[in-house]
C-alpha positions as CSV (number, residue, x, y, z in Angstrom):
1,X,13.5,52.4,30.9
2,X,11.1,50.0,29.7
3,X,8.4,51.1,31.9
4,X,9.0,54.9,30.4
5,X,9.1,53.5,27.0
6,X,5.7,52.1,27.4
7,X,4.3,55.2,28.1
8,X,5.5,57.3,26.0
9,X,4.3,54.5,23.0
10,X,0.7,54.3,24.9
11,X,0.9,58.5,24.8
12,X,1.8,58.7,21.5
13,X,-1.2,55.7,20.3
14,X,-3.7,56.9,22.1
15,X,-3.0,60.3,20.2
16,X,-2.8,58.8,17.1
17,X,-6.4,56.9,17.6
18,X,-7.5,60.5,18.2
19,X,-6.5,62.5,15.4
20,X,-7.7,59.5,13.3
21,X,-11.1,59.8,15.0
22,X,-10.9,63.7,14.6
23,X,-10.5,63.4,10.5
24,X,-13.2,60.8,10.3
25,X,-15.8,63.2,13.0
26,X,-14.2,66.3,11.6
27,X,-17.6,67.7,10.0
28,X,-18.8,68.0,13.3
29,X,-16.9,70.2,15.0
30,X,-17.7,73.7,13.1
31,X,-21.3,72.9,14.6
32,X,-23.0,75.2,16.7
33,X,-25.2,73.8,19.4
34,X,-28.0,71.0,19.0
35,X,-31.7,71.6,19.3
36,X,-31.3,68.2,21.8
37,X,-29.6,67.6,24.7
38,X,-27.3,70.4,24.6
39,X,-29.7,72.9,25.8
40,X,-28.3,73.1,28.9
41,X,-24.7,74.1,27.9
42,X,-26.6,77.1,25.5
43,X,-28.8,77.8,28.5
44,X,-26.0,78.1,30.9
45,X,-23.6,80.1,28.5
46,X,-26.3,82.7,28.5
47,X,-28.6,82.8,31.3
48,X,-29.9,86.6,30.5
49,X,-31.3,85.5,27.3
50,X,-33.1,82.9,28.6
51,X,-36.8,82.6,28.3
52,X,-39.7,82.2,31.7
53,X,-40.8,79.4,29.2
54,X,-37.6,77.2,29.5
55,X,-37.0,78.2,33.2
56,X,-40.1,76.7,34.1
57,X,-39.5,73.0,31.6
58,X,-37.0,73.3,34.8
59,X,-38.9,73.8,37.9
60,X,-38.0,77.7,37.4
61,X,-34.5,77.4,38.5
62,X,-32.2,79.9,37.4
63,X,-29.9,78.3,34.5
64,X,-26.7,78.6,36.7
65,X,-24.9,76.1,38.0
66,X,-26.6,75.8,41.0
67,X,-30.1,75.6,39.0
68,X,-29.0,73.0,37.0
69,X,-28.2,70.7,40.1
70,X,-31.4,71.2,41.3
71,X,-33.3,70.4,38.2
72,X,-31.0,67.1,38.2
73,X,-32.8,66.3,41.7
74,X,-36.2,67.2,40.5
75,X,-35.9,64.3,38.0
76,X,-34.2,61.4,40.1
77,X,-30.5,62.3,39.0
78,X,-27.7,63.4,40.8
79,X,-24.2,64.0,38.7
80,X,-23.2,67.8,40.3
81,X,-18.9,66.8,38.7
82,X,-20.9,67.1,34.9
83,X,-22.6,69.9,35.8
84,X,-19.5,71.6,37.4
85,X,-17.4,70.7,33.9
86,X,-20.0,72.1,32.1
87,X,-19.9,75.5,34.3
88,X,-16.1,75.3,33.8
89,X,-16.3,75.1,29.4
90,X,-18.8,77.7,29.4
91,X,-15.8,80.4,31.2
92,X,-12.9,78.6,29.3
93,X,-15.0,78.6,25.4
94,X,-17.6,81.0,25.7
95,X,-19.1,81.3,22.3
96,X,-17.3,79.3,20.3
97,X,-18.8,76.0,19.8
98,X,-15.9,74.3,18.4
99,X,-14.2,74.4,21.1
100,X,-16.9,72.7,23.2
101,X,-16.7,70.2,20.9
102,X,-13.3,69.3,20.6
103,X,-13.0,69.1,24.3
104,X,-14.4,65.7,23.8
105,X,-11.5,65.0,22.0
106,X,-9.1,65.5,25.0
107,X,-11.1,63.1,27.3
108,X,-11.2,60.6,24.1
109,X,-7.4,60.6,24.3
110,X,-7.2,59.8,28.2
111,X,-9.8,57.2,27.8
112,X,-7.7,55.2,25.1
113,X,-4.7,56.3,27.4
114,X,-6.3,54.4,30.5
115,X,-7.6,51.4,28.5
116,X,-4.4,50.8,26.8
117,X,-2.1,51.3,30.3
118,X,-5.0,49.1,31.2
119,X,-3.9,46.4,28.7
120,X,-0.3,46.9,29.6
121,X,-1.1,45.7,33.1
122,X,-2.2,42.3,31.8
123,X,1.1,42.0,29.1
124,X,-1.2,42.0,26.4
125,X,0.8,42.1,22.7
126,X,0.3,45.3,21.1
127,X,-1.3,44.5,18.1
128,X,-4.2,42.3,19.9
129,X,-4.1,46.0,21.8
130,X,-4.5,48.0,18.8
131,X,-7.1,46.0,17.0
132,X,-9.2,46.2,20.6
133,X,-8.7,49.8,20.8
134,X,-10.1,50.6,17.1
135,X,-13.6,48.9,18.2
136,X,-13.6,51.0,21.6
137,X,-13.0,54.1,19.4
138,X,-14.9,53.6,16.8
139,X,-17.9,50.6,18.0
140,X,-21.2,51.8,18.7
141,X,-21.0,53.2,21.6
142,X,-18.7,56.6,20.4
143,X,-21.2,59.0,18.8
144,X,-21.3,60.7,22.8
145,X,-17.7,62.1,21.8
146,X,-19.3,63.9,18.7
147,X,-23.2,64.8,19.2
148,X,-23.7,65.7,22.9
149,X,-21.3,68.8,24.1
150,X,-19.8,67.5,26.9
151,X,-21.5,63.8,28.0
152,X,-21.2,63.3,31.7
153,X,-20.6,59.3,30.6
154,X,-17.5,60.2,29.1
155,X,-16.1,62.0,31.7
156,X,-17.2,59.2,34.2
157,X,-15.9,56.7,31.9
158,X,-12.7,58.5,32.0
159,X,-11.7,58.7,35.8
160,X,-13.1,54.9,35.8
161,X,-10.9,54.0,33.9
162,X,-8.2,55.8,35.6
163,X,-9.0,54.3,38.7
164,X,-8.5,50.7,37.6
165,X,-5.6,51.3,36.1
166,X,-3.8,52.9,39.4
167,X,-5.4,50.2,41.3
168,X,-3.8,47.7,39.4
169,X,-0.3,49.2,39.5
170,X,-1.6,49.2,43.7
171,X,-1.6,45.6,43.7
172,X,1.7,45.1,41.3
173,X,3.7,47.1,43.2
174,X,2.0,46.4,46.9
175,X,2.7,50.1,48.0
176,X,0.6,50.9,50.9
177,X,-1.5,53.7,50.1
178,X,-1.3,53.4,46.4
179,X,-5.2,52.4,46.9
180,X,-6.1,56.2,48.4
181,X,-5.7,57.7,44.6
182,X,-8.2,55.1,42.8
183,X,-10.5,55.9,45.1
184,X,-10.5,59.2,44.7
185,X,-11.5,58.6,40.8
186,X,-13.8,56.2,41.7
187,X,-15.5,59.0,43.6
188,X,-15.6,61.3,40.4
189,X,-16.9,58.7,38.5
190,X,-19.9,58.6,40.5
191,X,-20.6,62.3,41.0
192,X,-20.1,62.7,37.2
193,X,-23.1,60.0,36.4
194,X,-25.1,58.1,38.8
195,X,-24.7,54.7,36.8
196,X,-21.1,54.4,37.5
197,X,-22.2,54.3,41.4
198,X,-23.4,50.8,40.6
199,X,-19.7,49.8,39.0
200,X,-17.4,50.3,41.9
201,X,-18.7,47.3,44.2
202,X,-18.5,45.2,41.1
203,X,-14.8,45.9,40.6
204,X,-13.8,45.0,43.9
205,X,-15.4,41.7,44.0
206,X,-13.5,40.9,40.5
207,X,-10.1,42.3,43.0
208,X,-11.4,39.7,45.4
209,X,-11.8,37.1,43.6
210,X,-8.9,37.4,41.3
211,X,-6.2,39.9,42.0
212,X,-6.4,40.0,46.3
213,X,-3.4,37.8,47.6
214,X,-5.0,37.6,51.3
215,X,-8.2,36.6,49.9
216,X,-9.7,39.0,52.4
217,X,-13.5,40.5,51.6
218,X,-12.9,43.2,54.8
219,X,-9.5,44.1,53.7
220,X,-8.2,48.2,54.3
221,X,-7.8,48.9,51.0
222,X,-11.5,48.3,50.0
223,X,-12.4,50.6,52.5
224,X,-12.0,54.2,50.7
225,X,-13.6,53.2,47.4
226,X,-16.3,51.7,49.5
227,X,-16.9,54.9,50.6
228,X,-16.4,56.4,47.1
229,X,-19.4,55.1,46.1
230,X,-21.5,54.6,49.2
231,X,-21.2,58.3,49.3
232,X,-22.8,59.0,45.8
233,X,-25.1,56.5,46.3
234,X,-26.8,58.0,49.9
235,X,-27.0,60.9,47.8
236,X,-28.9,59.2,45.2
237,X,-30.6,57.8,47.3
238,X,-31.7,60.8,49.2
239,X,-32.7,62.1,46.0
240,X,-34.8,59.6,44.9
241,X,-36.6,59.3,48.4
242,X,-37.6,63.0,48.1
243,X,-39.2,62.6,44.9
244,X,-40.2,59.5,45.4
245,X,-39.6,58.9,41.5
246,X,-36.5,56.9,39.9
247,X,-34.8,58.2,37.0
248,X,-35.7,56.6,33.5
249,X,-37.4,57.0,30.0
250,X,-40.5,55.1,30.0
251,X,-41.3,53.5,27.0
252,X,-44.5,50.9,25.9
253,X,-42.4,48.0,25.4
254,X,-42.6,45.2,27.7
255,X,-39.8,45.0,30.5
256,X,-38.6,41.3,28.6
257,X,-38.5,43.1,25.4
258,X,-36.5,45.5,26.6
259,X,-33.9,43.5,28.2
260,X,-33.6,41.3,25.2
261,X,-32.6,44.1,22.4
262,X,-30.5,45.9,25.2
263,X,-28.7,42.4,25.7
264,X,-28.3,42.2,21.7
265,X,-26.8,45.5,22.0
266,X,-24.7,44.9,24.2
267,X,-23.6,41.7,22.5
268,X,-23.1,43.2,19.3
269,X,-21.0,46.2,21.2
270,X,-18.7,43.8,22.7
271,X,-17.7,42.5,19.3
272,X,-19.8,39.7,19.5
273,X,-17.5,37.9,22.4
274,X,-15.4,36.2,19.7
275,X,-12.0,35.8,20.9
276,X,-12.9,35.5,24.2
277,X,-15.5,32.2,23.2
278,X,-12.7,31.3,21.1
279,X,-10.0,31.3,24.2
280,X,-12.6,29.2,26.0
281,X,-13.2,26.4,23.5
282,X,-9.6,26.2,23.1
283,X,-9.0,25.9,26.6
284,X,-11.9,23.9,27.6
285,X,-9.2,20.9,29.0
286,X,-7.3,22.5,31.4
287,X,-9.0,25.9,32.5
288,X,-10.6,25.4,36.2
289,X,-13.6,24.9,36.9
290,X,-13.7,27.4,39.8
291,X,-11.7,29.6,37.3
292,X,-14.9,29.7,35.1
293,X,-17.7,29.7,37.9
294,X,-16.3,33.2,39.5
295,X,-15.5,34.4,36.3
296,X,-19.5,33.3,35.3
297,X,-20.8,35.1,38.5
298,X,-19.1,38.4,37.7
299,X,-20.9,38.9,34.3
300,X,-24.0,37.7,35.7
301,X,-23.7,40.4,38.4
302,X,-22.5,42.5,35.6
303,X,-25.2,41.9,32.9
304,X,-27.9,42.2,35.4
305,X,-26.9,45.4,36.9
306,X,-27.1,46.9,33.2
307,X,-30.1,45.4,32.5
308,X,-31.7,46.5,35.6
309,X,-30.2,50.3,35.0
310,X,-31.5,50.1,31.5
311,X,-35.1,48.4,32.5
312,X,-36.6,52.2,31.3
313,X,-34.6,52.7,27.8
314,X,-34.9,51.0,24.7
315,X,-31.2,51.6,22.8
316,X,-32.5,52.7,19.5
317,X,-29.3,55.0,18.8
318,X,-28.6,55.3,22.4
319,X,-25.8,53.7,22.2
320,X,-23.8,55.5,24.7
321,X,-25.8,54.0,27.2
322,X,-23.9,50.7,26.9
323,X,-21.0,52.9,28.6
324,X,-19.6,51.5,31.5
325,X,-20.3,48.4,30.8
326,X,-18.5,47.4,28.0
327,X,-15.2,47.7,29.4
328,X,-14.9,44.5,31.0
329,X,-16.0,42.7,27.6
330,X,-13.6,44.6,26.0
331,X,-10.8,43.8,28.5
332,X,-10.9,40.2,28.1
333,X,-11.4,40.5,24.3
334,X,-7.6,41.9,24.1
335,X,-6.0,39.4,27.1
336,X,-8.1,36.4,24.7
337,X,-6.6,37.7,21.5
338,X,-2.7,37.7,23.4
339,X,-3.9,34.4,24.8
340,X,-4.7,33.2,21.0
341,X,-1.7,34.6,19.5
342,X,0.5,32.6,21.7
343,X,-1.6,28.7,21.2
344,X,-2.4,29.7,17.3
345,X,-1.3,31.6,14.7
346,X,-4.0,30.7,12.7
347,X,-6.7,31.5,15.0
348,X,-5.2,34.6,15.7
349,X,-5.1,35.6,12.0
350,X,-8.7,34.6,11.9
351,X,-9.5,36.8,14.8
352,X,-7.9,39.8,13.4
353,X,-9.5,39.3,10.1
354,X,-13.0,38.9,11.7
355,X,-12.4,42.3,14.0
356,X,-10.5,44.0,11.4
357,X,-13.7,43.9,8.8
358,X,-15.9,44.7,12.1
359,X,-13.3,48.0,12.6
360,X,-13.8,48.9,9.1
361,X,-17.9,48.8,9.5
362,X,-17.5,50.7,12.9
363,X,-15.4,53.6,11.4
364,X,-17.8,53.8,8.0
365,X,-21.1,53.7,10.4
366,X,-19.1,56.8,12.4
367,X,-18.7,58.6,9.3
368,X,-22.0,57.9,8.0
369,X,-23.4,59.2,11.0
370,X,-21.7,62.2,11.7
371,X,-22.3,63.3,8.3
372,X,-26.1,62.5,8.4
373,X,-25.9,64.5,11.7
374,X,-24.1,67.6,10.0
375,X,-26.7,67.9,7.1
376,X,-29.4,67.0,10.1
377,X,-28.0,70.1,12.7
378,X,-27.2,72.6,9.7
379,X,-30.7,72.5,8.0
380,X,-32.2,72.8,11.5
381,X,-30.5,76.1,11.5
382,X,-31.7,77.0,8.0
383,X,-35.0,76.8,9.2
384,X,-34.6,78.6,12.3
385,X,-32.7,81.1,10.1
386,X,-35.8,81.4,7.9
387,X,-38.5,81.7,10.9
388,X,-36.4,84.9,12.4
389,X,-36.4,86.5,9.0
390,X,-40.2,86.1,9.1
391,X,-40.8,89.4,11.3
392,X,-44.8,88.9,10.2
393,X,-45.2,86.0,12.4
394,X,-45.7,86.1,15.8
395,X,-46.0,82.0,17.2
396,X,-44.2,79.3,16.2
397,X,-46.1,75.7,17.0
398,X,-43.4,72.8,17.5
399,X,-45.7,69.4,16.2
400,X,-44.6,66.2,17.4
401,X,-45.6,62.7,17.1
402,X,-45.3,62.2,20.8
403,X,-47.7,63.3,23.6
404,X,-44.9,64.6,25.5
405,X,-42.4,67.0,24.7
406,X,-39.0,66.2,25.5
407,X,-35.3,67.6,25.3
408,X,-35.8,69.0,21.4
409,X,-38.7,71.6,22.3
410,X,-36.1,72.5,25.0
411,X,-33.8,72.9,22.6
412,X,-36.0,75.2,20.0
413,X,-36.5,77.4,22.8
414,X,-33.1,78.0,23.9
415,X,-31.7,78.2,20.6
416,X,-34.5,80.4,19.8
417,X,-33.8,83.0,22.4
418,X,-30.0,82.9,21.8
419,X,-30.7,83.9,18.3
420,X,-33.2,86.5,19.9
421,X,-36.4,85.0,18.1
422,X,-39.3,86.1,20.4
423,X,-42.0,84.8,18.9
424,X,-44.0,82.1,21.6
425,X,-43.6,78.5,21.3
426,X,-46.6,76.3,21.3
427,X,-46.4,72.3,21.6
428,X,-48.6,70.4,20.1
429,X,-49.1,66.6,19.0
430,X,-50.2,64.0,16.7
431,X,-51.2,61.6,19.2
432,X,-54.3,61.2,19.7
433,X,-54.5,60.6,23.4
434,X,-51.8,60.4,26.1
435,X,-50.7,57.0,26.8
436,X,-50.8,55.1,30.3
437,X,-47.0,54.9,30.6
438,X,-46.7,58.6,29.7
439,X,-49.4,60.2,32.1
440,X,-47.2,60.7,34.8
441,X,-44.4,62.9,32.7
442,X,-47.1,64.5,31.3
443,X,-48.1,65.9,34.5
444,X,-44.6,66.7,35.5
445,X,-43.6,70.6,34.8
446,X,-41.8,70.1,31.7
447,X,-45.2,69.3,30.1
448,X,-46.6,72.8,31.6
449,X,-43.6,74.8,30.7
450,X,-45.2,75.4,27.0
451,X,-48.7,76.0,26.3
452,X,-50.5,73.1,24.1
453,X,-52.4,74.0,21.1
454,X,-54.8,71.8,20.4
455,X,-54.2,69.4,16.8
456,X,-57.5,70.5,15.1
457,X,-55.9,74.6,16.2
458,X,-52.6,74.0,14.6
459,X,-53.4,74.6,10.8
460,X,-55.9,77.5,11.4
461,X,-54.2,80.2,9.2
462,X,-53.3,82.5,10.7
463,X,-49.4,83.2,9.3
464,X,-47.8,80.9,12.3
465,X,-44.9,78.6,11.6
466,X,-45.1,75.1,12.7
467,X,-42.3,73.3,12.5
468,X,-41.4,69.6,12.8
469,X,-38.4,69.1,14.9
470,X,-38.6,65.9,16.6
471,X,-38.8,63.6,13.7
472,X,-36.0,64.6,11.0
473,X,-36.7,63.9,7.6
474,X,-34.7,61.7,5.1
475,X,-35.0,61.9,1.8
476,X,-38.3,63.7,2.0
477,X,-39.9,61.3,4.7
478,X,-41.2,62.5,7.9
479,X,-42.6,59.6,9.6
480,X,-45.5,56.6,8.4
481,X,-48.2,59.2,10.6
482,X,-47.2,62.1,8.8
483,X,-47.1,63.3,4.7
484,X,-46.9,66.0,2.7
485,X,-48.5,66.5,-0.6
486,X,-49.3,68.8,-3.4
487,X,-52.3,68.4,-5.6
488,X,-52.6,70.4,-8.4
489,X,-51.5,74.0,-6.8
490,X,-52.8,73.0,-3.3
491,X,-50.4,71.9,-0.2
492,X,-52.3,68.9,2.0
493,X,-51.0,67.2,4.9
494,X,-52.6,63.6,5.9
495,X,-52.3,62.8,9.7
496,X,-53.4,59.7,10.7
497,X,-54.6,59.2,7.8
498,X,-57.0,62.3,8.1
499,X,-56.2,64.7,5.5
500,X,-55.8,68.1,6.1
501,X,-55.5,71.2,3.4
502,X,-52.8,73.5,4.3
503,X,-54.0,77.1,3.6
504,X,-50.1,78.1,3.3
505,X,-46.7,76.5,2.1
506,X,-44.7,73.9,3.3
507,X,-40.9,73.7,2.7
508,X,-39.1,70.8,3.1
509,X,-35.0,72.4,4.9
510,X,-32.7,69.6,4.0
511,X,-29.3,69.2,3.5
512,X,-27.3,66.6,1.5
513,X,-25.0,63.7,2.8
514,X,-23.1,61.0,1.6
515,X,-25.1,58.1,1.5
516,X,-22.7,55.4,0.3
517,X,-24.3,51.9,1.9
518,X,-21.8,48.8,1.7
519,X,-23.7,47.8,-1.1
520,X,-23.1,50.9,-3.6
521,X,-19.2,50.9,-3.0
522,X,-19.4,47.0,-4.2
523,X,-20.9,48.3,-6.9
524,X,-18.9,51.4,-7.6
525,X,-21.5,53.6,-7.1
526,X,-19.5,56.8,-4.9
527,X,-22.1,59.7,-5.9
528,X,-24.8,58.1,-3.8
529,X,-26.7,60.6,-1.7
530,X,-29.2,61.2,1.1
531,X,-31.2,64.3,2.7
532,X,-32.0,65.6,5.9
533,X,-33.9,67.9,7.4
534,X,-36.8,69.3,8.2
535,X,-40.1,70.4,7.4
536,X,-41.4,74.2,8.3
537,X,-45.1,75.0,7.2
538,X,-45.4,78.9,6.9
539,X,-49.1,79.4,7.1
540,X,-51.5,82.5,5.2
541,X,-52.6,84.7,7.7
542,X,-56.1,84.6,5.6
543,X,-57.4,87.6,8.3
544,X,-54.5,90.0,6.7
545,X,-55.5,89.0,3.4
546,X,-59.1,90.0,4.0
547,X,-57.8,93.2,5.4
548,X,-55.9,94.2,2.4
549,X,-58.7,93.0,0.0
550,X,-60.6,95.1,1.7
551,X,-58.6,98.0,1.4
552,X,-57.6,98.0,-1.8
553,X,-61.7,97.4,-2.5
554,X,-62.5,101.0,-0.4
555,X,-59.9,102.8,-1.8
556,X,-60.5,101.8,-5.6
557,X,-64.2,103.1,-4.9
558,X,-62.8,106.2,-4.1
């Protein structure tokens, strides 16, 4: 009876957390797609409409299911469950974005299910539960279950955490063959996203050296998950041997520097370590020694690993790729605060204080952000809007600041031929040369997919759009390489710091968001807003003007 009540309670929580996360996220959802890394979703929903342009930025694979598996393997990566769940929203939503979007919302709610069965397992109090749960919800590593439409990391964070909850009913209940169903989620962790390969070993060393009674390393039962992600991984493998390239974003940043602001991420992610540091000082006298050393070893192994999957990404807003590995932090964070409740009630009142105010910073960030990214999304469609009602123009140049296009040209173009803008896409960039670490991607087909138009080519008028897509704006800002200006009736644009007359108008497609910091609600100031957006340059087409000058010249002699 108890063991029903418990889930039911857990069922019931984790779909409270859910509908609390859905009010605070709820801008989102009436969103079509993004010009970033949904592409592929848009792409695959229709695959007539797509372009020869964005077939070849993949290899020129067909934008099928099958196509997208290849393109995966092109590029080092190997996730063919994400690709299939993709396959399977596109028959069950077909155009309606929403409903993309809220399917995040169903694998939020197993995820807290999981984590909080999870926390049952170790007989942790249900408010040290709750409090835990709010920061996995709402810390910095949510925004996948409101931008990106559907993020294999959820879903492989989802049957991971299924599969250590079953395993640990396995070793409460000491069932023989209660081990064959986590590793069968283990496996679909790893097909859904080839980091979670690296988790599984991980797990069953902390089962070794802390839940196995025979204290066996060869025992049966680690036998199948073994092979759940041995499997994966000679895939992986395979794939990376064949192209002979690993996976990664490369970035100019120095491998320390890079591990040090992932590890602050990751720090900060984990709520700081708090209660468990806590636990520790207030147990220094009687916890083991060994206790402390395997317990050491395991986060060693586990920091590493992260750092080592992370060496090519610095986490600006990439928070999502702190996913798997802040489940163990945030495992021992809720036993701690049980631990604390039942040496201190002062020190757990402290803790809850401390996480409470850090829970209330997490769900303001989340609705900060997911209203900067609705005002962001929405006047990115006012400006493609604008460019298809433009039937004079025939091009459309995207401008980065990068030397390499990435995932938002992709983006243009597929949203582009959804909306059934023909016009050809150009790339071109600020940069004035292509750097070391980015020579190799530049080279890659991606690069080739769009033709480049030269910087001192892109302001030539000749009535083309060009369009700034990688970079929004706020409040008017485009980047310190890139202003706009107006001097007297004329339009100029200074890049790197060479100024440049625009022969043409630029508009600036924003859209307004709340921008209450910490600071204005201490001061009472509610009405505080920001912008985003966008700017589109609609150039003169100076060679039509002539034209019509010199019409209207022949026929007044007339």
């Amino acid at each position: 009876m108890n063991k029903r009540y418990n889930i039911i309670r857990s069922l019931a929580l984790s779909a409270l957390f859910t509908f609390i996360f859905f009010i605070v996220t709820q801008k989102v959802y009436r969103l079509p797609f993004s010009y970033g890394d949904d592409h592929p979703i848009a792409a695959m929903l229709h695959p007539e409409k797509v372009s020869n342009a964005y077939k070849a930025a993949f290899y020129g694979h067909e934008t099928d299911l099958k196509g997208f598996i290849l393109s995966d393997i092109h590029i080092g990566r190997f996730r063919p469950l994400s690709r299939s769940y993709d396959k399977l929203l596109c028959i069950i939503c077909g155009n309606n974005t929403h409903l993309f979007r809220l399917s995040n919302l169903v694998i939020l709610f197993l995820s807290v299910f999981f984590l909080l069965c999870i926390f049952t397992c170790f007989e942790v109090d249900w408010i040290s539960a709750l409090i835990v749960l709010a920061v996995y919800v709402f810390g910095r590593n949510n925004e996948t279950w409101w931008t990106l439409i559907p993020p294999p990391q959820n879903i492989g964070e989802m049957f991971l955490l299924a599969g250590m909850y079953v395993w640990l009913r396995y070793r409460k209940k000491r069932i023989t063959g209660f081990y064959i169903l986590p590793a069968l989620l283990f496996f679909l962790a790893c097909i859904s996203k080839e980091s979670f390969i690296f988790c599984i070993p991980v797990l069953l060393i902390t089962d070794y050296f802390f839940f196995n009674p025979n204290k066996s390393l060869f025992a049966k039962e680690y036998l199948l998950s073994s092979l759940a992600y041995a499997i994966p991984f000679a895939c992986l493998l395979a794939v990376v041997l064949h192209i002979k390239k690993i996976y990664s974003y490369s970035y100019p940043e120095s491998v320390l520097s890079i591990a040090g602001y992932n590890t602050f991420q990751f720090i900060g992610a984990a709520g700081f370590f708090l209660a468990p540091l806590v636990l520790l000082a207030m147990k220094r006298k009687t916890l083991e020694a060994r206790f402390l050393v395997k317990l050491f070893f395991l986060f060693i192994i586990w920091g590493i690993i992260q750092l080592i999957l992370l060496k090519g990404i610095k986490l600006d807003d990439q928070h999502h790729y702190l996913i798997p590995w802040l489940i163990y932090p945030l495992i021992l964070t809720a036993i701690a605060l049980s631990e604390i409740r039942g040496m201190s009630s002062k020190w757990f009142t402290t803790m809850l204080v401390v996480y409470g105010i850090a829970t209330l910073l997490f769900v303001k960030n989340t609705y900060a952000n997911t209203s900067s990214y609705t005002a962001q999304l929405q006047a990115y469609y006012n400006m493609i809007d604008t460019i298809k009602k433009d039937t004079a123009t025939s091009s459309v140049v995207y401008l980065g600041d990068n030397a390499c296009e990435g995932d938002w040209i992709n983006g243009t173009r597929v949203i582009m031929d959804n909306k059934g803008i023909k016009k050809r896409l150009y790339f071109a960039t600020t940069a004035s040369c292509i750097p070391e670490w980015e020579m190799e991607y530049a080279a890659h087909s991606p690069q080739n997919a769009f033709k480049h138009m030269p910087l001192d080519s892109v302001f030539y008028p000749d009535g083309k759009w060009i369009i700034f897509v990688e970079n929004p704006a706020k409040n008017g800002i485009v980047n310190d390489n890139i202003v706009f200006y107006k001097r007297k009736d004329s339009s100029f644009v200074k890049i790197n710091g060479k100024e440049q007359y625009i022969s043409g108008r630029y508009q600036y497609f924003s859209v307004p968001y709340p921008g209450r910091s910490i600071g204005d609600m201490l001061k009472g100031n509610f009405n505080a807003e920001n912008r985003k957006g966008f700017y589109g340059i609609k150039l003169y087409d100076l060679r039509m003007e002539i034209e019509e000058e010199r019409f209207l010249h022949h026929d007044g002699g007339c």
